[in-house]
Each structure stands twice: as C-alpha cells, then as structure tokens.
N, CA, C and O of each residue as an XYZ file, in Angstrom:
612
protein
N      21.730    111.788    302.510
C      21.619    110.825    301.437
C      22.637    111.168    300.355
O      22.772    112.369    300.121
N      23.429    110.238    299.606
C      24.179    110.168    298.769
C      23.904    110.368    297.362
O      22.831    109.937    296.939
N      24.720    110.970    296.547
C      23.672    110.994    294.961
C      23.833    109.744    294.593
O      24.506    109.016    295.323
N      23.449    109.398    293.791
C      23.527    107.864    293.444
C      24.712    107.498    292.570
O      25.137    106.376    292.295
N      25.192    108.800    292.159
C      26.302    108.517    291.130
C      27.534    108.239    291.639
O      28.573    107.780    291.163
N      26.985    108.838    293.335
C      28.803    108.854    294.454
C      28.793    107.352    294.755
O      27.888    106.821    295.398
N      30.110    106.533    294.132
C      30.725    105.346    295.043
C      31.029    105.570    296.149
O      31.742    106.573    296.204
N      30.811    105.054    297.241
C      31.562    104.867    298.770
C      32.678    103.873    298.700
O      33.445    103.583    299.618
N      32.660    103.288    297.226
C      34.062    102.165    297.720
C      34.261    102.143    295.755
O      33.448    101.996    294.842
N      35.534    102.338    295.794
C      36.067    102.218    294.586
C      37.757    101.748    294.400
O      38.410    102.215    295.333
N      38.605    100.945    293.430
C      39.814    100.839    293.286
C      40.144    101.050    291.993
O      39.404    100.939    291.015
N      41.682    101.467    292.038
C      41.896    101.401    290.599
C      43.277    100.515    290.750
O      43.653    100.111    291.851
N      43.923    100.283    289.648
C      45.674     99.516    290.107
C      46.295    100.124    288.790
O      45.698    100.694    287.877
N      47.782     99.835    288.933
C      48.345    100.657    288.029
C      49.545    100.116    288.324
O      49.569     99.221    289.169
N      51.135    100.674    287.503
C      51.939    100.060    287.597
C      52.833    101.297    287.468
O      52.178    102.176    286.908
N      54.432    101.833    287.854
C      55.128    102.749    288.036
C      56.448    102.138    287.097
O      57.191    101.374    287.713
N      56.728    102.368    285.919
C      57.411    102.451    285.297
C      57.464    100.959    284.708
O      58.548    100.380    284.790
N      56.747    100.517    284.319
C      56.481     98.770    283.881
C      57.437     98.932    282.909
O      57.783     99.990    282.382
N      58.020     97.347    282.613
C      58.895     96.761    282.365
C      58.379     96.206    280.393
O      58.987     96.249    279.324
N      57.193     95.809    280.750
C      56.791     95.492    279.442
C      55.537     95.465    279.003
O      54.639     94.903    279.629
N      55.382     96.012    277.995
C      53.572     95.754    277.415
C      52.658     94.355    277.825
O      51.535     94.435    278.322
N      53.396     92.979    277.503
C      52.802     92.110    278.240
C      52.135     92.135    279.136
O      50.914     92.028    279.020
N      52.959     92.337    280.713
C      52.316     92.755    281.548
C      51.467     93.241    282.057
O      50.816     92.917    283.050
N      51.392     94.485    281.062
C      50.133     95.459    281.429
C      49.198     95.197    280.690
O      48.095     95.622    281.035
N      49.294     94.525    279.606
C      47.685     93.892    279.097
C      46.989     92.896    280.140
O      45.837     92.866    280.573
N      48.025     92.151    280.367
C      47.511     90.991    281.356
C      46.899     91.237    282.908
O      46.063     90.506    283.439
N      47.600     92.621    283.606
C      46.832     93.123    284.817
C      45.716     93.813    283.987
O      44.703     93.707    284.680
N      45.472     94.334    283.073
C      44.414     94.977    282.530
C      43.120     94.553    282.437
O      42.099     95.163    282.756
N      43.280     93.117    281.829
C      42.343     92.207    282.169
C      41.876     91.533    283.029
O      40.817     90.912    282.935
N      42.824     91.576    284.266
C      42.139     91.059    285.063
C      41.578     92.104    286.534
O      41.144     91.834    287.654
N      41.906     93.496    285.709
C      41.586     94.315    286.519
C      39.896     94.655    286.488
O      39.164     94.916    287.443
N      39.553     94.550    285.009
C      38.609     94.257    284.664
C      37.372     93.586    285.071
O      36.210     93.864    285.365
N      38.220     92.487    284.946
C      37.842     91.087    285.419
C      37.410     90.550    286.905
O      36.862     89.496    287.228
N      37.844     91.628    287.670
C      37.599     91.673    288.811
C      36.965     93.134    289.666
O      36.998     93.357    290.877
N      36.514     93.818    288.784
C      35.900     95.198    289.034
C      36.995     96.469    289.176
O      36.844     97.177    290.171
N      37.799     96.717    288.493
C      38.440     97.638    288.993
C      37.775     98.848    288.506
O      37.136     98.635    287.476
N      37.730    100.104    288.950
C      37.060    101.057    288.801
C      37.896    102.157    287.297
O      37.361    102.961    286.534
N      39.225    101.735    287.393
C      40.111    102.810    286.743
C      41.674    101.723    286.276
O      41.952    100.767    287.001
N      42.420    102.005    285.207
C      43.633    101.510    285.317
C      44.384    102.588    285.310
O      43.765    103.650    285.250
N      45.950    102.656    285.370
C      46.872    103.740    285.159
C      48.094    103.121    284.999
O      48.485    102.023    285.393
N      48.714    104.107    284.275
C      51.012    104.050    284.224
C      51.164    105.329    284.319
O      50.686    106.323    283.773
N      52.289    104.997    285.505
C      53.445    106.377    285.723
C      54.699    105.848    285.310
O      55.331    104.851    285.660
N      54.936    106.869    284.373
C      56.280    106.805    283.667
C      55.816    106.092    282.200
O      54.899    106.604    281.557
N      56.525    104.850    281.705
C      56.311    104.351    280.725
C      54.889    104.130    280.533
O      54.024    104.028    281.403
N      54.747    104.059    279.032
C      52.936    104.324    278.514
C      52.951    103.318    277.523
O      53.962    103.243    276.825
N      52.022    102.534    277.331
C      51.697    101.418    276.653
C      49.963    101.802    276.340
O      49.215    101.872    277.315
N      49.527    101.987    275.232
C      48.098    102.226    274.353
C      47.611    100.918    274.487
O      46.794    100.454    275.282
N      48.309    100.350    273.492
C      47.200     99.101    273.296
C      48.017     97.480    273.274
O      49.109     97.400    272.711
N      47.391     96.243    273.923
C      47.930     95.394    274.517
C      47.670     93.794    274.058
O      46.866     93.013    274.567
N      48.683     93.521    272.832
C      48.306     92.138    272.773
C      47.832     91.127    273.294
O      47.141     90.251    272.774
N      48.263     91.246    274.529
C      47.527     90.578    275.736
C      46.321     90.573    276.398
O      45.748     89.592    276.873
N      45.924     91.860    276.404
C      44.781     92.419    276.843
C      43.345     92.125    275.432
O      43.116     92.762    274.404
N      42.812     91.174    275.898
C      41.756     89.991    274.729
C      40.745     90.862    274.802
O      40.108     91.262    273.828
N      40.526     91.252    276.200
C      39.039     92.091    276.419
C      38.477     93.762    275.913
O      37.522     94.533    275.819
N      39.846     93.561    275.713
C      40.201     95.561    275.292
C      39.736     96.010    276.405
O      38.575     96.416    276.352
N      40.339     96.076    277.530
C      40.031     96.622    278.810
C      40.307     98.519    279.121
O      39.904     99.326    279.958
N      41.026     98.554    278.164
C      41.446    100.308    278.000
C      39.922    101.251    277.500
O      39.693    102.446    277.687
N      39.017    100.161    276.792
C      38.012    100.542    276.061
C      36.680    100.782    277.277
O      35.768    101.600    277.158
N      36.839    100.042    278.169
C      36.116     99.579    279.332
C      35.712    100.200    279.680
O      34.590    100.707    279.654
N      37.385    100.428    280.520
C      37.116    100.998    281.698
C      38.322    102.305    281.726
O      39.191    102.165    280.864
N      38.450    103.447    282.549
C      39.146    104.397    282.212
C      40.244    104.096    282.416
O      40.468    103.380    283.392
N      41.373    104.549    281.537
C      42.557    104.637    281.843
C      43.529    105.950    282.093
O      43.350    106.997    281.471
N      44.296    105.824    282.807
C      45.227    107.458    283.105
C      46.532    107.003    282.887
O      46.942    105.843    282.858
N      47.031    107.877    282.761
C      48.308    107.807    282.571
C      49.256    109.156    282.635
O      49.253    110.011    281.750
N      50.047    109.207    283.797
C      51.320    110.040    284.688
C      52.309    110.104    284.340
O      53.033    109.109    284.311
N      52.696    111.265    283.959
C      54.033    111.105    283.659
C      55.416    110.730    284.362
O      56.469    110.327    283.866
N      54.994    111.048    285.936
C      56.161    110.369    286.742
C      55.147    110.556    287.752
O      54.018    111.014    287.570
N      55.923    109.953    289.395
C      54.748    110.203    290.591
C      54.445    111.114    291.190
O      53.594    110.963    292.067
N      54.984    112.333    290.967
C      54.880    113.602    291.491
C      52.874    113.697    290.897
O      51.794    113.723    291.488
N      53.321    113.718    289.486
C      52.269    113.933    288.845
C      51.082    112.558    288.757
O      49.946    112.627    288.288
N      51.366    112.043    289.013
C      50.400    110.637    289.754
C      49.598    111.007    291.006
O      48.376    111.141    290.952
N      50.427    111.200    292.339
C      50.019    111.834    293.656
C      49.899    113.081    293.217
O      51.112    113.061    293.429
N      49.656    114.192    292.802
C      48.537    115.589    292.384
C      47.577    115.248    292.000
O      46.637    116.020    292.187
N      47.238    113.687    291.131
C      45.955    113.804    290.556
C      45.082    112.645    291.507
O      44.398    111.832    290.886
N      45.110    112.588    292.849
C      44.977    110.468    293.333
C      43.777    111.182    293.810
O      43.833    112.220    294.470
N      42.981    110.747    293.547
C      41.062    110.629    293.537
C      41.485    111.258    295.129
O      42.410    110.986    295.894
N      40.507    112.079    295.200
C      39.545    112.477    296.587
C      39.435    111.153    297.601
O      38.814    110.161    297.218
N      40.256    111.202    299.295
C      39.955    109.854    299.825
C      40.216    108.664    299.855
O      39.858    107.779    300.632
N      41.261    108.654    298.433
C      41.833    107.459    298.302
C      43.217    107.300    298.776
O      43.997    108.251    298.819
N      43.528    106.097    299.135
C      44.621    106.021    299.961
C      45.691    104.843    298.977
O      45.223    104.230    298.018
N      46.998    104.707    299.381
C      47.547    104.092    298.265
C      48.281    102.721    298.420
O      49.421    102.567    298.857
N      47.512    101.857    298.029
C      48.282    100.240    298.780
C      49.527    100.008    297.551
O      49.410     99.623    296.388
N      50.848    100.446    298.403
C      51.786     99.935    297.484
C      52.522     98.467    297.752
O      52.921     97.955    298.798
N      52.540     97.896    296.056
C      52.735     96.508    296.653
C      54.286     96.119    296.066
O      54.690     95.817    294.943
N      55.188     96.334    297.857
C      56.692     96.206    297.281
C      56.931     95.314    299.019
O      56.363     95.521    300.091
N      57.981     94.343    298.641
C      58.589     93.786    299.422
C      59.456     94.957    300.629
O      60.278     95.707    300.102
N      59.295     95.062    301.899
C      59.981     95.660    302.999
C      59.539     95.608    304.032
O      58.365     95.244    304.098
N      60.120     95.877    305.052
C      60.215     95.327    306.598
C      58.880     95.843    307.003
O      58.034     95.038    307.394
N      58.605     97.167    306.942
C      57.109     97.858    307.040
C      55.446     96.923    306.410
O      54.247     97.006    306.675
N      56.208     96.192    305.596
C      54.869     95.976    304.765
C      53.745     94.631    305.676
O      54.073     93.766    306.488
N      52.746     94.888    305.243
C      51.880     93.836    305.723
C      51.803     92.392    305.173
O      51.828     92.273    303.948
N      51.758     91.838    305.556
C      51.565     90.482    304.720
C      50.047     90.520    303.837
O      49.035     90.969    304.376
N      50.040     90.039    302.548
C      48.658     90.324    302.203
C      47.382     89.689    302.940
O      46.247     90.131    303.120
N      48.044     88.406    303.320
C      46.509     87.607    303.986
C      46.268     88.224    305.378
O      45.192     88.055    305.952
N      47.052     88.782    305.800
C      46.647     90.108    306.856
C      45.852     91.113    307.030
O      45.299     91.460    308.074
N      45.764     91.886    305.312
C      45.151     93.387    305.057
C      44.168     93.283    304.919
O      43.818     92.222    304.401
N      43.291     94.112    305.217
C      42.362     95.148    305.118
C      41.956     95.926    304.048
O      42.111     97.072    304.469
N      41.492     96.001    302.815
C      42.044     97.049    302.302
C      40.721     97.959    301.926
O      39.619     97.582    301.527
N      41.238     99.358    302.206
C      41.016    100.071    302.247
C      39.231    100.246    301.414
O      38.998     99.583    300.403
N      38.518    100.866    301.804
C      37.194    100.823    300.653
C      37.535    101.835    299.563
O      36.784    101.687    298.599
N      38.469    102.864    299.396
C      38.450    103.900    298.324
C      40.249    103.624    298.695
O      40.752    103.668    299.817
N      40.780    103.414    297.723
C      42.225    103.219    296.894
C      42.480    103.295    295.726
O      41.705    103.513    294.795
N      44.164    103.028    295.700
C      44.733    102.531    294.357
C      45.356    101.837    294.827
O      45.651    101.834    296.022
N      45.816    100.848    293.745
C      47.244     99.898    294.162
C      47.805    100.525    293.275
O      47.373    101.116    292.286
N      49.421    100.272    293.929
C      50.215    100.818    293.120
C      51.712     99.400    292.822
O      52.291     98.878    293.775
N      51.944     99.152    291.739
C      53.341     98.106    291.459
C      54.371     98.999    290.801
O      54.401    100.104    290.258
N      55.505     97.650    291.207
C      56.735     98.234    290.174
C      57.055     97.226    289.301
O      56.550     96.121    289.104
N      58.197     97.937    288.700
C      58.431     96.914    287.712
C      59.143     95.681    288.318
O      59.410     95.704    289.520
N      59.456     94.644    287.590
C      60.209     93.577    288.662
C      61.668     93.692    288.930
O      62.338     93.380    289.914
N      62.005     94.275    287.681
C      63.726     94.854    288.147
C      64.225     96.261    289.121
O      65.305     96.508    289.657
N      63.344     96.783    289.090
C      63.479     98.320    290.063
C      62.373     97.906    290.976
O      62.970     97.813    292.048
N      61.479     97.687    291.140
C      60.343     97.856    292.270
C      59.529     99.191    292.486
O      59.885     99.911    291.553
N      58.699     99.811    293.183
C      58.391    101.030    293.674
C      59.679    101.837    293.833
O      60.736    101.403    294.289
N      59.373    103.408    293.271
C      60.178    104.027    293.615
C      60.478    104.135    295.217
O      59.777    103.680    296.121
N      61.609    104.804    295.321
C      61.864    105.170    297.339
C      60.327    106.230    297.752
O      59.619    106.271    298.758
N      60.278    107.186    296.082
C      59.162    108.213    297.449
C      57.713    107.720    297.175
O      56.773    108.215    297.795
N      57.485    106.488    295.999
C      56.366    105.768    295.948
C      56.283    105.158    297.180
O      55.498    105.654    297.988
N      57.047    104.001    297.559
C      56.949    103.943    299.276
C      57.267    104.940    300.133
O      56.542    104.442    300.994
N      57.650    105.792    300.614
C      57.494    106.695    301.471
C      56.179    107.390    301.505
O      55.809    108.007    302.504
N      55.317    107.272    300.180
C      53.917    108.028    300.307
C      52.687    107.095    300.527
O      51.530    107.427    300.785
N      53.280    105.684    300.340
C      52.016    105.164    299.944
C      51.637    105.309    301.907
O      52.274    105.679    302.893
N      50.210    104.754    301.628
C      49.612    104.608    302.904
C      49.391    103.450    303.855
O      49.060    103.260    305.025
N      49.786    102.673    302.618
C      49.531    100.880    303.027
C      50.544    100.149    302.082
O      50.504    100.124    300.852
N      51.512     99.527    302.958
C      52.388     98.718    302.127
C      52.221     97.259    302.228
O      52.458     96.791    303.342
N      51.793     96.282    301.121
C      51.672     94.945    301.343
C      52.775     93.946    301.047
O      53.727     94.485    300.483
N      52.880     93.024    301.202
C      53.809     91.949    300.428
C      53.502     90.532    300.457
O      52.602     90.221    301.238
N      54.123     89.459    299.687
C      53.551     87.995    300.065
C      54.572     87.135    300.681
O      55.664     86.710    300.303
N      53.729     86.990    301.961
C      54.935     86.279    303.049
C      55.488     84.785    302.275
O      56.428     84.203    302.818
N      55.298     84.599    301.877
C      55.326     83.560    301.154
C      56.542     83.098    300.311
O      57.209     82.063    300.324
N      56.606     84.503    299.400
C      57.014     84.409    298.203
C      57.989     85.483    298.311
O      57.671     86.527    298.881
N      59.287     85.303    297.758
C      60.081     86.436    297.196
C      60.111     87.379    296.494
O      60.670     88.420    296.837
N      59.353     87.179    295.048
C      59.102     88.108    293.993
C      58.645     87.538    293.147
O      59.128     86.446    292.849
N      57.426     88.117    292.366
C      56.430     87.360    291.823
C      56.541     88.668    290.074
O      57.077     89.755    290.294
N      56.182     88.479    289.032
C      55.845     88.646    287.733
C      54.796     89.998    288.163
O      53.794     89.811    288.854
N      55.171     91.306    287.670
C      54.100     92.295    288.456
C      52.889     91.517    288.090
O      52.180     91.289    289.070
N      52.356     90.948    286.738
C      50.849     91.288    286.264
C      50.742     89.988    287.520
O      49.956     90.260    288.427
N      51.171     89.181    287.585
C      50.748     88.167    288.771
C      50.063     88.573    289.826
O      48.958     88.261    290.269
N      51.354     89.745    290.357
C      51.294     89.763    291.577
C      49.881     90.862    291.652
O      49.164     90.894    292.653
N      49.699     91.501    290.751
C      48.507     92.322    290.942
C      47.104     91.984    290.864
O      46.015     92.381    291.278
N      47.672     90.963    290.061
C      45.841     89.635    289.481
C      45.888     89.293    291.117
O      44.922     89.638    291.796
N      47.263     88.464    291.880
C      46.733     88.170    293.116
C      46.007     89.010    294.190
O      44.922     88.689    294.675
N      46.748     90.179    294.531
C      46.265     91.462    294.968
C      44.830     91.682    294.903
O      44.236     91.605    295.979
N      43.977     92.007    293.590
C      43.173     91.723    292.873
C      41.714     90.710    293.638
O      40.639     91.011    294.155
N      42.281     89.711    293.403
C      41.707     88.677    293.601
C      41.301     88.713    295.822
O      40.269     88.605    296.484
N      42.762     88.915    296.167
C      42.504     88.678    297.910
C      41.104     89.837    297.769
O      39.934     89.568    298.038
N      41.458     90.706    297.441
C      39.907     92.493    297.531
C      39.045     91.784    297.152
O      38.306     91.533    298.104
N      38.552     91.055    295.783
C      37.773     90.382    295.672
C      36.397     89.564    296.918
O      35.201     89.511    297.207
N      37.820     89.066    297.252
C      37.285     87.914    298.773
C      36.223     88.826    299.643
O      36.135     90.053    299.589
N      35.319     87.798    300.583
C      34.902     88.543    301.271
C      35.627     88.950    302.721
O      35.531     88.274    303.745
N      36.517     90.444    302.565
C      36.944     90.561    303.815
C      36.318     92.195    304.279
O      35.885     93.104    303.570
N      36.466     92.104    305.552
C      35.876     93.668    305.652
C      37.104     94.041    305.298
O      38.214     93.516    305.205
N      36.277     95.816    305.002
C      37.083     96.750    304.067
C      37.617     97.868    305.717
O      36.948     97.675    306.732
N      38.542     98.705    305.763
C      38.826     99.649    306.537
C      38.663    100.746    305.827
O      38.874    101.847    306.337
C-alpha cells in the first residue's frame, strides 16, 4: 500500500532559456489551469508575470535551474522528459502516450531545445501539422492533449 501523500502520476512543464516574460506567465496559467504539479526555467528567470492573472507561482511550486546540467541533477525520482522540439525522431503529438510521471520540457522560439536537452530527453514530440508555434501555445496545447482521456505509459 502506498502512503497517501505518494502520487503515482504527476507533471510539471517548464521552458529552457525563454525568450520573454509574456510567455511564461501565460504557460503558467495554464499550467495551472490544467493540473500541473510543478513549473520551472533553465537559464533565464522571470519572478513575477503580468500575464500570469492567477498568480500561479503562488500556487503551485516553482524551480528554477540555472542551465540543464543543473535541471537533469535535480528531475524528480521516475520522471522521464517529453521534450517538445521539431525533429525527425519526434512523435507526432496526437500519437503520444505520455508518460504518467514527467516533465515537459520547451525552447525558446528562436533557439529551440538545446542539442543535449534533446539528446537526454526521453520522449520527443512535435505537431505534424504545424511548423512552429509561440512556446506558451505550444505548451497550453501539449497541456491540454495530457488533459484528454488517453492512456498514460
């Protein structure tokens, strides 16, 4: 039997060197908004978010890495890492699975995931669809597919 305090399924999302405060108020809220367990930034750090209406930093926990070395030393017990960058490897999102204990991980829209952010992650997604989407978008969408009812792996 489990203590009651242990989750069996938890996410957090986060962003690797974001581009602008906007942004990250706006995935903040809807990280929220959609149960996320944790937020985070590696590299650039943004406190507090005009955008962010709900005060979602107040919420729910936030971390913050100084680069990804130090991101991957601290990635929860079990969790595995859905990075969401356009490449030949990646899954289409209406495809995935995702994982019951993760993080997502974004980039900014002008650089993307670093090279060894994809080389580590565990699960790479993308939208067959679409070329390149606004990170806080693309993570509200992200977001939203976990939401759905799909089984988890």
């Amino acid at each position: 039997m489990q203590p009651d305090n242990l989750k069996t399924e938890f996410f957090g999302i986060g962003i690797q060197n974001g581009k602008t405060p906007e942004n990250l108020g706006v995935l903040w809220r809807t990280a929220q908004n959609l149960g996320a367990s944790f937020i985070y930034t590696i590299g650039n750090r943004y406190a507090s978010q005009a955008c962010d209406t709900k005060n979602s930093v107040k919420s729910i926990p936030y971390f913050h890495y100084d680069n990804f070395d130090d991101f991957y030393k601290h990635l929860p017990k079990g969790a595995r890492i859905v990075g969401v960058e356009i490449t030949e490897e990646s899954t289409a999102l209406e495809d995935f699975y995702h994982p019951r204990r993760c993080v997502y991980l974004l980039g900014a829209e002008d650089h993307g995931l670093s090279k060894k952010a994809i080389e580590k992650s565990h699960f790479l997604v993308k939208f067959s669809s679409i070329e390149s989407l606004n990170v806080a978008v693309a993570g509200s969408i992200v977001l939203y597919d976990r939401s759905r009812t799909k089984p988890r792996v």
